[in-house]
C-alpha positions, 0 to 999 in steps of 0.5 A: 468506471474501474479505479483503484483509490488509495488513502490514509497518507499524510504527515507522521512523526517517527516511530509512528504507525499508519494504516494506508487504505486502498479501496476497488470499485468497477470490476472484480476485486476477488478473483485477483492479486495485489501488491503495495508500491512507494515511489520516492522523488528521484529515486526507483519505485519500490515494491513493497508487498503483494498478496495473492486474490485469497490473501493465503499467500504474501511478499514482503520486502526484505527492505520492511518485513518487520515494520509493513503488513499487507492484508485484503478484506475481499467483501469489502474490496479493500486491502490495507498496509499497515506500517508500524515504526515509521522512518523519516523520510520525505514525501513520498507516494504510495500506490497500489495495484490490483490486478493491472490497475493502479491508483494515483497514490497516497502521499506519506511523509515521516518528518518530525 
């Protein structure tokens, strides 16, 4: 069965990092791109970051370049994003997407 399970969310105080995981299991994982997603309550999906299937080739919202780095270890059919420097925020849930399938999300909030 193809999914896509994201983990590593929970609640973090400000200023602090977290490392979000995203694994793929059921089809190929190599041979395609990605891209990192946060959906807030009430508010538009936002993209955050994609990389390419060789990881030679990222984006990175204008929004959180400084603080989020996307990286894909392909052996291990993962990609990771790295936050560093936490915002508060409420909860909200951050997805990935490899290819055209999508997770249900791992939920982050940044509360003190």
């Amino acid at each position: 069965q193809a999914q896509v399970v994201e983990s590593g969310g929970g609640l973090v105080q400000p200023g602090g990092s977290l490392r979000l995981s995203c694994v793929a299991s059921g089809f190929t994982f190599d041979t395609l791109g990605l891209g990192w997603y946060r959906q807030a309550p009430g508010k538009e999906r936002e993209l955050l970051a994609t990389m390419n299937r060789s990881g030679g080739d990222t984006y990175t919202s204008d929004s959180v370049w400084e603080r989020f780095t996307v990286t894909r270890d392909n052996p291990k059919r993962t990609t990771y994003l790295q936050i560093k420097d936490l915002k508060p925020e409420g909860p909200a849930m951050y997805c990935c997407g490899v290819g055209l399938r999508w997770g249900k999300g791992t939920q982050v909030t940044v509360s003190p």
